[in-house]
C-alpha positions as CSV (number, residue, x, y, z in Angstrom):
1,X,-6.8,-36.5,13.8
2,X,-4.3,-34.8,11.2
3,X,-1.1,-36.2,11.4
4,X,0.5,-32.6,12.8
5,X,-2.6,-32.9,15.2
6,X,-1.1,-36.7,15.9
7,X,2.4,-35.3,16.3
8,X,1.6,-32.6,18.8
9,X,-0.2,-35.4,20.6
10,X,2.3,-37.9,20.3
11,X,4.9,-35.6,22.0
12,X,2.8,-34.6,25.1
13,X,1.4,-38.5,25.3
14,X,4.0,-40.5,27.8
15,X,2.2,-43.8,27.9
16,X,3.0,-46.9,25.4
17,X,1.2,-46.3,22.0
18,X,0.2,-49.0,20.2
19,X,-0.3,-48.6,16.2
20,X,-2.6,-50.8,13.6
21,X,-4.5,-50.2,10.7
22,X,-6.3,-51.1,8.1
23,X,-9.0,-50.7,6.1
24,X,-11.9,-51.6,8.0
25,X,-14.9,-51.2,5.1
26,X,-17.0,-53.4,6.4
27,X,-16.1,-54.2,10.5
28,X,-16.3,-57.7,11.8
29,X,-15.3,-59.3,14.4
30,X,-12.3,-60.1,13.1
31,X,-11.7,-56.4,12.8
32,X,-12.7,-55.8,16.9
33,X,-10.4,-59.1,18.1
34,X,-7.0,-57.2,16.5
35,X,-8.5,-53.7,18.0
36,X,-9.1,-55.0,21.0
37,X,-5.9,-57.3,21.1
38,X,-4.0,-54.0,19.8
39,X,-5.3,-51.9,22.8
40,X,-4.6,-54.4,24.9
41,X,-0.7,-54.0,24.6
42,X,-0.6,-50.7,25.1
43,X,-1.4,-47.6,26.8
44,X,-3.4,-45.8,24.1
45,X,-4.4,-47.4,20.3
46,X,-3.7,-45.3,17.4
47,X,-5.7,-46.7,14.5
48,X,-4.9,-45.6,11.1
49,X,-7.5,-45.9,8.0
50,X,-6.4,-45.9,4.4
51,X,-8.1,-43.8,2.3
52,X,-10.6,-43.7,0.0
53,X,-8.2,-43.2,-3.4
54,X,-5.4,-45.9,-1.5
55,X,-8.6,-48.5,-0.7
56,X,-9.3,-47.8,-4.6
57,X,-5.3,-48.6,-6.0
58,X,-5.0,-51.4,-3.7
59,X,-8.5,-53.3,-4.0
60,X,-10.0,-52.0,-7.1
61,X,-12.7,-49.8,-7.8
62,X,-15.7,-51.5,-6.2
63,X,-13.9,-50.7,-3.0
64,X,-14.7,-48.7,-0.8
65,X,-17.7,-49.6,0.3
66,X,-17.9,-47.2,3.2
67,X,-15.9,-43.8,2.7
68,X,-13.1,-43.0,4.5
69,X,-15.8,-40.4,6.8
70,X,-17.4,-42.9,7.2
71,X,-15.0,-45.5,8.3
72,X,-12.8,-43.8,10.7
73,X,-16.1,-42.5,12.0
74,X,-16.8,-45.9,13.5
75,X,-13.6,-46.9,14.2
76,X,-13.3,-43.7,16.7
77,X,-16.5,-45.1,18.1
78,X,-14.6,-48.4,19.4
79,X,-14.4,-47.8,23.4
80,X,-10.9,-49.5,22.5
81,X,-9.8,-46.7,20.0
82,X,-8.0,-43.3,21.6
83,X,-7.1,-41.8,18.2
84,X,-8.0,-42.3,14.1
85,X,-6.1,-40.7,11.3
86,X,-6.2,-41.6,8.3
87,X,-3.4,-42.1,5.6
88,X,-3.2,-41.3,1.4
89,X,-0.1,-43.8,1.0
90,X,0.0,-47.2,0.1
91,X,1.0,-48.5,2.8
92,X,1.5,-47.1,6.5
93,X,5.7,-46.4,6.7
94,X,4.7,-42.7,6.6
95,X,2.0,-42.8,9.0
96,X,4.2,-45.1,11.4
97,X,7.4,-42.9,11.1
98,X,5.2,-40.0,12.0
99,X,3.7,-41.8,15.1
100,X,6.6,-43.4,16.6
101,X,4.7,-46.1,18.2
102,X,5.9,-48.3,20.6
103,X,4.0,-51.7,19.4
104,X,2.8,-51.7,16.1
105,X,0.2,-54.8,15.4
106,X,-1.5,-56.7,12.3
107,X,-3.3,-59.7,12.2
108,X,-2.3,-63.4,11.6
109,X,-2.7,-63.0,7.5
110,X,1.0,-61.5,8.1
111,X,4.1,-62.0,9.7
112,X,6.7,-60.0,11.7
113,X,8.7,-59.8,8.2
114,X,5.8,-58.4,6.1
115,X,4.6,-56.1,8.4
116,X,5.4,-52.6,7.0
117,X,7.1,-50.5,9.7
118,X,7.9,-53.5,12.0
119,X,11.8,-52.6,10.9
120,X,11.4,-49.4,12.3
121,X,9.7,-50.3,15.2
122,X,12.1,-52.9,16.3
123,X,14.8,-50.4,15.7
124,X,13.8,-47.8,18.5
125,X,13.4,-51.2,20.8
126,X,9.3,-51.8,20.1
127,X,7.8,-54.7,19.4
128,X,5.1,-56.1,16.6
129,X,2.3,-58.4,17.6
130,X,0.6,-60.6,15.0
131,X,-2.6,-61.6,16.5
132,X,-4.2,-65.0,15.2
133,X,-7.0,-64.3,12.6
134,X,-10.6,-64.7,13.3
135,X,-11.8,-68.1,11.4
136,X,-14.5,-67.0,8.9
137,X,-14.0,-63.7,9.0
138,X,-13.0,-61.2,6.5
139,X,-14.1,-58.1,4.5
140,X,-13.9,-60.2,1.4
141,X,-16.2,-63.3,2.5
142,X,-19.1,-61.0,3.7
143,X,-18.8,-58.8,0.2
144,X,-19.1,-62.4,-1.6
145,X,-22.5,-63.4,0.6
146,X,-23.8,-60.1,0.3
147,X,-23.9,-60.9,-3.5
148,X,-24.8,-64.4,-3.8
């Protein structure tokens, strides 16, 4: 969804949005415990997927592994997911701003004070979940195996 597309929908939507993202190369089950944790809290889960060119500044250039098509594609597939957009920045503030969620959530590799747009969450009177991170699991770990 475009983020005018998410706007529009935002506006009409009256239920409690939940907001996560990430950038979900290569989903585990780490990945689908903070999706399904994330829906959980809320009426409809907004998930938004960096893109290609901000996966590239922020992890180098072997990543992506998966483009951003390609990504949010199966990300929209989660029974769990209402809406995918994806975002050029660095970080989500945009994105969140934009969105006006009511819960934002990461998982347990942060905290309430590093989450970006937990500020401005908290401010309209929403909250931020950090949801415990799935031992063994990361993006990282199975990119290592996969190469010996």
């Amino acid at each position: 969804m475009s983020w005018n597309t998410l706007r529009d929908w935002r506006t009409d939507f009256w239920g409690r949005v939940v907001f996560t993202n990430g950038v979900f190369d290569l989903l585990h089950p780490g990945h689908v415990d903070v999706i399904q944790a994330a829906r959980a809290a809320g009426d409809a889960l907004v998930v938004g997927i960096n893109s290609d060119e901000s996966v590239r500044r922020l992890k180098g250039d072997s990543r992506p592994i998966r483009s951003q098509i390609e990504r949010a594609y199966v990300i929209a597939a989660l029974e769990s997911v209402d809406v995918v957009t994806v975002f050029d920045e660095d970080t989500p503030l945009e994105l969140v701003r934009c969105l006006m969620p009511d819960v934002l959530v990461k998982g347990g590799d942060y905290t309430e004070a590093t989450i970006v747009g937990a500020e401005e969450v908290m401010a309209r009177g929403g909250d931020v979940l950090v949801i415990p991170l799935t031992a063994g699991q990361s993006t990282t770990s199975i990119i290592e195996r996969m190469r010996g």
